[in-house]
C-alpha positions as CSV (number, residue, x, y, z in Angstrom):
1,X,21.7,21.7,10.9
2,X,20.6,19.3,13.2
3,X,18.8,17.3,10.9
4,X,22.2,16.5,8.4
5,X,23.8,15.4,11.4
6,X,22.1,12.7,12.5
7,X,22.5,11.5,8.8
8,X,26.2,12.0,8.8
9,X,28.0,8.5,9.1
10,X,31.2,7.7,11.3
11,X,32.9,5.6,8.7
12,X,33.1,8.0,6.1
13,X,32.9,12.1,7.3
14,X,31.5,12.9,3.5
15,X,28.8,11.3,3.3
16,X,25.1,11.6,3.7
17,X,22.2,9.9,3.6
18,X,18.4,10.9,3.4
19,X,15.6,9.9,1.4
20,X,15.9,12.3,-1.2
21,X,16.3,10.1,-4.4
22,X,13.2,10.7,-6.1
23,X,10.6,7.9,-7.6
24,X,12.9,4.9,-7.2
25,X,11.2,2.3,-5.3
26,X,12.8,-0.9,-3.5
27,X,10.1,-3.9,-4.9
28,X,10.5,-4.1,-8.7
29,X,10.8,-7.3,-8.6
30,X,6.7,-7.5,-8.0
31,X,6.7,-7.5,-12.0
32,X,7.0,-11.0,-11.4
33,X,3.8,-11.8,-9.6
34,X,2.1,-9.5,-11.5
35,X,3.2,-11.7,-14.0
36,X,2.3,-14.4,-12.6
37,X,-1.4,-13.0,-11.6
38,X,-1.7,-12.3,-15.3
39,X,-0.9,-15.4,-16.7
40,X,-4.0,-16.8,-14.1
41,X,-6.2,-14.4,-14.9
42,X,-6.7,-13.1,-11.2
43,X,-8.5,-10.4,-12.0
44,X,-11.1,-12.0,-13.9
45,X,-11.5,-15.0,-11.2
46,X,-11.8,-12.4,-8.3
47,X,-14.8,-10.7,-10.4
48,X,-16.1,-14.2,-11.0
49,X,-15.9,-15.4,-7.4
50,X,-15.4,-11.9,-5.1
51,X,-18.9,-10.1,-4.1
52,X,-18.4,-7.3,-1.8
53,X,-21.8,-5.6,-0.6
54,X,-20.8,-1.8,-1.5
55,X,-22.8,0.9,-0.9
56,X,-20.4,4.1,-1.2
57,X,-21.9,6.1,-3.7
58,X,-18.6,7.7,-5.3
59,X,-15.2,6.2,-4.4
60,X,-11.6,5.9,-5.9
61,X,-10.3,2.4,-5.3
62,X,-12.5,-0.3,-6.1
63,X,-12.8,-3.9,-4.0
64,X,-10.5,-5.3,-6.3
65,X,-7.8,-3.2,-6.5
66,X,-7.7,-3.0,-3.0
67,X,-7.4,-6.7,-2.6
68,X,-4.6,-6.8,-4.7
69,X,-3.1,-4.0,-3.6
70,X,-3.1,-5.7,0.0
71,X,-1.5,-8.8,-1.8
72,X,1.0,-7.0,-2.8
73,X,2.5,-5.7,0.2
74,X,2.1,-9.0,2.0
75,X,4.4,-10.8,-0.7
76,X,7.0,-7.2,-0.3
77,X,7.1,-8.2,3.4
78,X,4.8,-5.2,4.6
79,X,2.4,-6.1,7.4
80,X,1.3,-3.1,8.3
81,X,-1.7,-1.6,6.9
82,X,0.3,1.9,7.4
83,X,2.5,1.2,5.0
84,X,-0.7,2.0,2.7
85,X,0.4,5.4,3.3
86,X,3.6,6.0,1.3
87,X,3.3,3.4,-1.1
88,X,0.4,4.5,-2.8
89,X,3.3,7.0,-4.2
90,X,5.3,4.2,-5.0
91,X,5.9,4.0,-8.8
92,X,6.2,0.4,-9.3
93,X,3.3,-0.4,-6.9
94,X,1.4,2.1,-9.1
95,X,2.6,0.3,-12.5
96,X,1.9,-3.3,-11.4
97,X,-1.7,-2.6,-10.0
98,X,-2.6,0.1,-13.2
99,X,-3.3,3.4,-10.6
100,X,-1.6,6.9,-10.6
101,X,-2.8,6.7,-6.9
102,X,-3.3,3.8,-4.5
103,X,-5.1,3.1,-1.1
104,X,-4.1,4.4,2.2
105,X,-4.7,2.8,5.3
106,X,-8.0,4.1,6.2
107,X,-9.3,2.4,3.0
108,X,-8.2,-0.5,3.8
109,X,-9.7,-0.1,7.1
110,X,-12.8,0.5,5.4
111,X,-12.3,-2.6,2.6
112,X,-12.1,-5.1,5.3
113,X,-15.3,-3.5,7.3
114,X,-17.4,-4.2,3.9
115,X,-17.0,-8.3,4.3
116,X,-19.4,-10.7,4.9
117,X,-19.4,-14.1,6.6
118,X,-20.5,-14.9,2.6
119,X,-17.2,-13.8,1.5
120,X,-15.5,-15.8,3.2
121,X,-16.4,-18.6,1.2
122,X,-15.9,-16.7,-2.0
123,X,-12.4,-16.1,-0.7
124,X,-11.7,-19.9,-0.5
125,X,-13.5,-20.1,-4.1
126,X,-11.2,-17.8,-5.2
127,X,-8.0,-19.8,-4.0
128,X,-9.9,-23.0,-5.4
129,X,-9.7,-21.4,-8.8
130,X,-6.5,-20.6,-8.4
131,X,-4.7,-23.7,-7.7
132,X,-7.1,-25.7,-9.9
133,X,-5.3,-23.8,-13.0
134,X,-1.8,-24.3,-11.1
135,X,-2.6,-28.3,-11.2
136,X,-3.3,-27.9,-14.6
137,X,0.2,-26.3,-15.5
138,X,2.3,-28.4,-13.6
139,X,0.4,-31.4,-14.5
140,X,-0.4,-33.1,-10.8
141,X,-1.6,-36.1,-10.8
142,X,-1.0,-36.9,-7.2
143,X,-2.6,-34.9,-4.2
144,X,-1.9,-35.4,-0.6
145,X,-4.4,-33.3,1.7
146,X,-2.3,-32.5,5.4
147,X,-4.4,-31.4,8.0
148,X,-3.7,-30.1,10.5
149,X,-4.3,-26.9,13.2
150,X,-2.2,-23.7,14.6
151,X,-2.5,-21.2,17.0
152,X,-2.9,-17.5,15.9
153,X,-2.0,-14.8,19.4
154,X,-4.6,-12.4,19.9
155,X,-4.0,-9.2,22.3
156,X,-6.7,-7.3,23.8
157,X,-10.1,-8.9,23.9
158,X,-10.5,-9.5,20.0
159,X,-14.1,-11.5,19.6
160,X,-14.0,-15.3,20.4
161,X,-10.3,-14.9,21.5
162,X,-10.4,-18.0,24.3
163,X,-7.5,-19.8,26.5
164,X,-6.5,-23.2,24.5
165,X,-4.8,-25.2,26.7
166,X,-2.2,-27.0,24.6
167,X,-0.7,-24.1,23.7
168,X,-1.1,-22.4,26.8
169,X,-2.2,-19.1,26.1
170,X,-5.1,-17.3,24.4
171,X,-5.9,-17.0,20.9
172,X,-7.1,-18.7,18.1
173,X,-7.5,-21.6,17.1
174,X,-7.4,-22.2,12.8
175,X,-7.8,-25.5,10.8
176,X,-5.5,-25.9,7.4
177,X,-4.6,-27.9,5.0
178,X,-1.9,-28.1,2.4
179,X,-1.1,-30.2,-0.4
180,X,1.7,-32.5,0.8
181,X,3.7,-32.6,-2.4
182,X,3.2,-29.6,-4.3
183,X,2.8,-26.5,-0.7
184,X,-0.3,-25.4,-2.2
185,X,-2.6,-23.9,0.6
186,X,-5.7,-26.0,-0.1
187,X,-7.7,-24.5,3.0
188,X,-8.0,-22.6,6.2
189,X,-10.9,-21.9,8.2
190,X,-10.5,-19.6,11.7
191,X,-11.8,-21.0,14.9
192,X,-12.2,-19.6,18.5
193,X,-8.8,-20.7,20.5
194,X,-11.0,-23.6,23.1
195,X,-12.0,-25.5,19.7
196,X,-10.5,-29.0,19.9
197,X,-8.0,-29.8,16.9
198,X,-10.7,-32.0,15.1
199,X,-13.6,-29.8,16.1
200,X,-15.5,-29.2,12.6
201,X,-12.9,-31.1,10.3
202,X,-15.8,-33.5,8.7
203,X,-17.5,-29.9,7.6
204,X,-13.8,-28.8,6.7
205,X,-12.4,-31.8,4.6
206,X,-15.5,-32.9,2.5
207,X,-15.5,-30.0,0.2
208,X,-12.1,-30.9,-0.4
209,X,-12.6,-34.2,-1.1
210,X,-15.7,-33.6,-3.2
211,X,-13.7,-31.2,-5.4
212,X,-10.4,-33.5,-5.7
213,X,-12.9,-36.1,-6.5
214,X,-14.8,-34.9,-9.0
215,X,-12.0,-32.7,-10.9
216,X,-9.3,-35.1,-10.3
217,X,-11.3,-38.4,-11.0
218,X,-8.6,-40.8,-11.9
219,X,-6.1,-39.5,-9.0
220,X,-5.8,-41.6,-5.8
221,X,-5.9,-38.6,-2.9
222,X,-4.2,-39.0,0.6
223,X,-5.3,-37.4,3.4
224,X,-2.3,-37.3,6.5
225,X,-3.5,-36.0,9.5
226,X,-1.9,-36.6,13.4
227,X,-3.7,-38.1,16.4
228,X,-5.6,-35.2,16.9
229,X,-7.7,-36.0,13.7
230,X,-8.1,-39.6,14.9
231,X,-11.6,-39.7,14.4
232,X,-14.1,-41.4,12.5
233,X,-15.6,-38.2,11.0
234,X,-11.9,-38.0,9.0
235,X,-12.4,-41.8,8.5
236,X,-15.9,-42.2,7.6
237,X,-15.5,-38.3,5.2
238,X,-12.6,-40.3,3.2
239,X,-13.8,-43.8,2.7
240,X,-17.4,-41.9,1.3
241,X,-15.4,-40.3,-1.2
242,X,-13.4,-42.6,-2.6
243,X,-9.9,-41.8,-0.5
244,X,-7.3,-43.0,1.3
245,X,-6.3,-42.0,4.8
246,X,-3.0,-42.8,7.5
247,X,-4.1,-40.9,10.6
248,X,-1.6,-41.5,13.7
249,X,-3.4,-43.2,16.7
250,X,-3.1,-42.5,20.5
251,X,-2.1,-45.2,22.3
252,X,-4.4,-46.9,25.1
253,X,-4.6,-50.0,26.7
254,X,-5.9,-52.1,24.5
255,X,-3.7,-51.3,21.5
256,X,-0.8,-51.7,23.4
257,X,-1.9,-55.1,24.3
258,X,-2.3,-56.0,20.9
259,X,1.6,-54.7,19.7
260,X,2.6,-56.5,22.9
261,X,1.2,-59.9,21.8
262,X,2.6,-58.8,18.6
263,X,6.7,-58.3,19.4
264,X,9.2,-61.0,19.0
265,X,11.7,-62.0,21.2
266,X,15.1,-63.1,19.8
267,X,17.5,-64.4,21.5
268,X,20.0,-63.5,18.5
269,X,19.2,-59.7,19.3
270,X,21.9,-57.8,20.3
271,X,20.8,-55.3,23.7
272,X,22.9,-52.9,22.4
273,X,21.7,-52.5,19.0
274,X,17.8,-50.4,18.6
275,X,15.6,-52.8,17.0
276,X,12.4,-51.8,15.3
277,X,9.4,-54.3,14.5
278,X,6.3,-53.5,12.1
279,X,3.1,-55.2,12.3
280,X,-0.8,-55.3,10.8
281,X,-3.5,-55.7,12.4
282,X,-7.6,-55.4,12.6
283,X,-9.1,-53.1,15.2
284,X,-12.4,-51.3,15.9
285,X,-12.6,-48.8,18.6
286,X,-15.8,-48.4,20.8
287,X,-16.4,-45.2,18.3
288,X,-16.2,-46.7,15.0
289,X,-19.1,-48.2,13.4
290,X,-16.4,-50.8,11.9
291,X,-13.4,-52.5,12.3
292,X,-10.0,-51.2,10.4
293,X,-6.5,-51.7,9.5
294,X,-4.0,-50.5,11.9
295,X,-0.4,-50.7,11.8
296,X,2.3,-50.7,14.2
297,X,5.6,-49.8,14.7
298,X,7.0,-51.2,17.9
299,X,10.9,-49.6,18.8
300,X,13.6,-50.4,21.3
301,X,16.0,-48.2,21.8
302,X,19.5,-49.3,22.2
303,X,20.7,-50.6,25.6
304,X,17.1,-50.7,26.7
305,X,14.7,-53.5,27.5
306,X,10.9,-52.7,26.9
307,X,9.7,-51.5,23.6
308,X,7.8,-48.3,22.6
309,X,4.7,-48.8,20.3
310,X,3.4,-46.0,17.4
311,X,0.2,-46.8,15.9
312,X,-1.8,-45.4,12.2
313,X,-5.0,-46.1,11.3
314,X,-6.1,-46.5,7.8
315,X,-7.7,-47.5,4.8
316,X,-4.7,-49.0,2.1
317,X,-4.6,-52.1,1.7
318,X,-2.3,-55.1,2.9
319,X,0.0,-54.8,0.0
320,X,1.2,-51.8,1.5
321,X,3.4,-52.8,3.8
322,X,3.6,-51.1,7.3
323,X,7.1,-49.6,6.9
324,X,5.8,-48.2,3.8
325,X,2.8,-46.6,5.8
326,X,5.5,-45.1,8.7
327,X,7.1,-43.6,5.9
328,X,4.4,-42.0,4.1
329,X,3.4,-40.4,7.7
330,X,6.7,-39.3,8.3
331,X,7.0,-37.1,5.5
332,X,4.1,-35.1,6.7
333,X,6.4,-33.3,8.9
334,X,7.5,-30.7,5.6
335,X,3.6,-29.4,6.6
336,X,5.2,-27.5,9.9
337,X,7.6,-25.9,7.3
338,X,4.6,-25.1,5.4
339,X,3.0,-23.4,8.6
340,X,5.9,-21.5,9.5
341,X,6.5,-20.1,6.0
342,X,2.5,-19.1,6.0
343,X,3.2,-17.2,9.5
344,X,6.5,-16.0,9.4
345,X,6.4,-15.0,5.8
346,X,3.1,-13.8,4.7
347,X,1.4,-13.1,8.5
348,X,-0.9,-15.6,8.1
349,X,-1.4,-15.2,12.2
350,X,-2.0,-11.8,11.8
351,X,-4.8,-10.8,14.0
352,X,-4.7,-7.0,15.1
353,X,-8.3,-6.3,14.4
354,X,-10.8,-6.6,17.1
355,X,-13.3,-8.6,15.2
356,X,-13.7,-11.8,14.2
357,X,-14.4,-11.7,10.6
358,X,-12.1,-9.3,10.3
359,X,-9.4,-11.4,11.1
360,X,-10.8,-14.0,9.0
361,X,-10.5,-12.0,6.2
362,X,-6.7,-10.9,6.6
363,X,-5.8,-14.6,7.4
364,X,-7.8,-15.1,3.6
365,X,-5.6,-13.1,2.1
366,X,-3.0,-14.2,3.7
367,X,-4.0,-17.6,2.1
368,X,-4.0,-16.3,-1.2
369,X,-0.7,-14.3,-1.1
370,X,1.3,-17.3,0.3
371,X,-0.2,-19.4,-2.9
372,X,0.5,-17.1,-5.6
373,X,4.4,-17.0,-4.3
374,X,3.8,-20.7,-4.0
375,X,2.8,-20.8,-8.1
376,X,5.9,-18.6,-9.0
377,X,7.8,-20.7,-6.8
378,X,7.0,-24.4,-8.6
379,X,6.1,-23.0,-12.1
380,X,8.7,-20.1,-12.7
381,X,12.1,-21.4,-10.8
382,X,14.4,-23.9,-11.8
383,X,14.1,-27.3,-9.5
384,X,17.3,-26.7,-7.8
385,X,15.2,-23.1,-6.3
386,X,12.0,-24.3,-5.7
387,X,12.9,-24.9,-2.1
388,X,13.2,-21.7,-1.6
389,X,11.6,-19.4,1.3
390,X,9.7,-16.4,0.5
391,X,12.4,-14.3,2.9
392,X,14.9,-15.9,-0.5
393,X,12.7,-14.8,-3.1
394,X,12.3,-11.5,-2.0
395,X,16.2,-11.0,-1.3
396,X,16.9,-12.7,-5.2
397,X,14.0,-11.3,-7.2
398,X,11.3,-8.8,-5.1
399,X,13.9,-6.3,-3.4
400,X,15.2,-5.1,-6.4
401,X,16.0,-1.6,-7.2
402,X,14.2,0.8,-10.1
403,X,13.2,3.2,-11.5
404,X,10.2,4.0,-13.7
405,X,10.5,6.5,-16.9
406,X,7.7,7.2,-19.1
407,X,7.6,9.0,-22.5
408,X,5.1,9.4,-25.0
409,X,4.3,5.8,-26.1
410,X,5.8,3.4,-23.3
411,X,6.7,2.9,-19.9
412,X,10.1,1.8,-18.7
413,X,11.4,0.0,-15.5
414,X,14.9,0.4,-15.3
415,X,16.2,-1.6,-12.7
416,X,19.4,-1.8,-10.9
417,X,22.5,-2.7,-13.4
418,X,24.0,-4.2,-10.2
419,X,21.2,-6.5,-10.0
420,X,23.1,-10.2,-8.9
421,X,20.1,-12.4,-10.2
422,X,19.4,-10.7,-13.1
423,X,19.5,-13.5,-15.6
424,X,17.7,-15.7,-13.5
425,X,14.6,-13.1,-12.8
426,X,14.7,-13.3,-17.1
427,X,14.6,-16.9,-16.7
428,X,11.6,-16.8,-14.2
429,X,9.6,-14.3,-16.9
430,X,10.6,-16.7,-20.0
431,X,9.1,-19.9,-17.7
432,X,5.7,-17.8,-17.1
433,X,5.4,-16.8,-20.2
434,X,5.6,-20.7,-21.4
435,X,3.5,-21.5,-18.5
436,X,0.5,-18.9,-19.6
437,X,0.1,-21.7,-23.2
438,X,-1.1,-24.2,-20.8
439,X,-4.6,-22.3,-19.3
C-alpha cells in the first residue's frame, strides 16, 4: 500500500492520482501543425530534398517518419530523445504521423548516425522550400536578412568544442540568420566555438542573396548585421548581388576624428538637456578596395560635456537620411528575441551528442521545427496573436486534452470540453485551410 500513498494528496484525503486513464494524451493540439505540414506539402518536399544513405535491410520507421516524428516532440516541448519511449504509444502522436507504433529512442539514435555532411545542405534545402511557399502565402514583398552569431554549451569533449573568448567558456560557435520582418529562420550553419563572428559569412550569405535575388527579383533585400560583420566580404557579397546593407562600425581613431570635425557647437544648447547630432560622410578603410557611405550618430548625454560617436556603414543612398538609417539598425534588436525563442523554445543549442554532425543535425531540425511554428504563427493567428511565444502556443492550442475513438469508418479526437481557446484553435484550422488555396 505504499505505492497509493505517495499518491494520496494533503488537501483533499479522497483523492488519488496515478496514471491510469487510459489512451488520452496531453498534445492534441499537434492537429494543428499537422495541418499546417499538410497544407505545405512537407512530406513531399522532404522526399524531394532529404537523401539519407540507408543500408538496413528490413526496418519499421522510415527516415521520414522519423524526422517528423522528432519535429514533433520539439514543437510539444520534449527535448529528450527518451521521451521516444512512451510516446510512440501516444494516440495522437500515432494519428498525426499515420503509425500504430512510433520510434523509440534507440532509433533515433540510429536516424541521426545515418547523416552525412551532404545532408546537411538538403536540410537547409528543405527549410528553403519551406519558407519560399510561406512568402508566397503571406505575400512578402519585403526581406530583411539579420545576421548574426550565438553560442551553443557543449559538456564533455564533443568534437571541435573550443574556448571562445567573448563568451567565456567553451562551446560552439553557430552563424544565423533570420528574416527581420516576418521570424522566418532563413539559415544556420554550426561552427567550432574559436571561429570569429564573421568567420565564413561571405560563404554563408551568398546563397541567400542569390536565392532572394533570383526568386524575389523586384524586392529590395536588406541585410543588418553588427560590428562583428563589418567586413568587406558582407559588403562586397551584397553590392554583387544587387542589395542593400547597414552594418554597425567599430570605432577607431580616424572615424572619430572625422565625427569630431563633424559636431556643432551651440551656444543656445542647454548642458542639461542630451543632444543628439547625425551626419554623412565618405570613408574607405585600409581593407576596402573603395570608399563608402558612413553615417554617424554623435550623442551627449545630459549634464555631460564630450560627445559619444556610433557609426554604420552602407550602401543606400543620400536620400536616406542618417536618422532613418539609426532607426532601421535599431530595429534589428527583435533578432535576439528571435535567438532566444529558437533556444529556449525549440533547443536550437541542444548539443548532447558527442559528434559534430551530429549536432548539426539536431540544431537542423531544430531549424525546421522553430519555422513551421513560425508559419502557423503568421498564417493561422489573428494579428493581435502573432506575437506570441511558442511556450503561448502550446499553453493555448498544443497542450490540449483528448482522446481518440475509432469505429468502423472514422477516427475521432475528442478533445477536452473545457478547452478555454477552443473557438480560436477553429479559427486557426479555418485560416489554414484558406491558406492551403494559395500553393
Amino acid at each position: 500500500m505504499t505505492s497509493l500513498h505517495k499518491n494520496q494528496v494533503k488537501f483533499n484525503a479522497n483523492l488519488t492520482i496515478s496514471h491510469t486513464g487510459g489512451r488520452l494524451s496531453s498534445d492534441s493540439g499537434l492537429v494543428l501543425v499537422k495541418e499546417l505540414m499538410s497544407t505545405f506539402g512537407f512530406s513531399n518536399l522532404a522526399k524531394r530534398w532529404l537523401h539519407i544513405t540507408d543500408n538496413r535491410a528490413y526496418f519499421t520507421h522510415d527516415n521520414l517518419a522519423i524526422l517528423e516524428q522528432l519535429i514533433m516532440q520539439l514543437i510539444s516541448g520534449y527535448s529528450a530523445d527518451s521521451s521516444a519511449n512512451l510516446l510512440r504509444q501516444d494516440p495522437v502522436f500515432q494519428v498525426v504521423l499515420g503509425k500504430k507504433q512510433l520510434a523509440s529512442q534507440s532509433s533515433i539514435s540510429r536516424f541521426l548516425d545515418r547523416f552525412t555532411e551532404a545532408n546537411i545542405g538538403q536540410l537547409q534545402a528543405l527549410n528553403q522550400s519551406l519558407i519560399d511557399k510561406a512568402r508566397l502565402i503571406r505575400n512578402n514583398t519585403e526581406l530583411i536578412i539579420d545576421v548574426d552569431s550565438t553560442h551553443s554549451d557543449t559538456f564533455g569533449h564533443q568534437e571541435q568544442t573550443d574556448y571562445n573568448a567573448h563568451y567565456q567558456t567553451y562551446g560552439y560557435h553557430p552563424l544565423v540568420a533570420f528574416d527581420g520582418l516576418t521570424g522566418d529562420f532563413l539559415k544556420a550553419e554550426l561552427r567550432s566555438g574559436n571561429q570569429y563572428t564573421s568567420k565564413g559569412v561571405k560563404d554563408f550569405l551568398n546563397p541567400l542573396l542569390q536565392h532572394y535575388g533570383h526568386s524575389l527579383p523586384n524586392t529590395e533585400i536588406l541585410v543588418r548585421g553588427d560590428s562583428g560583420f563589418a567586413t568587406p566580404d558582407v559588403y562586397d557579397s551584397c553590392e554583387e548581388n544587387s542589395s542593400y546593407y547597414v552594418i554597425r562600425l567599430k570605432n577607431n581613431r580616424k572615424l572619430g576624428q572625422i565625427a569630431e570635425k563633424s559636431v556643432l557647437y551651440g551656444d543656445n544648447q542647454k548642458l542639461e538637456e542630451r543632444e543628439v547630432q547625425y551626419f554623412s560622410t565618405t570613408y574607405q578603410a585600409q581593407s576596402w578596395s573603395h570608399s563608402r557611405r558612413v553615417c554617424i550618430r554623435s550623442t551627449r548625454e545630459a549634464g555631460e560635456l564630450l560627445f559619444q560617436h556610433e557609426f554604420i556603414v552602407t550602401n543606400l543612398s543620400e536620400s536616406v537620411s542618417p536618422d532613418v538609417i539609426f532607426s532601421l539598425y535599431a530595429k534589428r534588436g527583435t533578432m535576439e528575441n528571435f535567438i532566444k525563442e529558437a533556444k529556449a523554445g525549440f533547443y536550437f543549442d541542444k548539443t548532447d551528442s558527442p559528434r559534430f554532425l551530429e549536432n548539426n543535425v539536431r540544431m537542423m531540425i531544430s531549424l525546421i521545427a522553430y519555422n513551421l511554428i513560425n508559419f502557423l504563427r503568421t498564417i493561422g493567428f489573428e494579428e493581435v496573436q502573432k506575437g506570441m511565444t511558442i511556450h503561448s502556443i502550446r499553453l493555448k492550442f498544443l497542450k490540449v486534452a483528448g482522446k481518440l475513438v475509432q469505429t468502423g469508418r472514422r477516427v475521432y479526437l475528442k478533445l477536452s470540453s473545457y478547452h478555454v481557446y477552443q473557438d480560436e484553435l477553429y479559427r486557426v484550422f479555418a485560416r489554414l485551410r484558406r491558406a492551403s488555396q494559395w500553393i
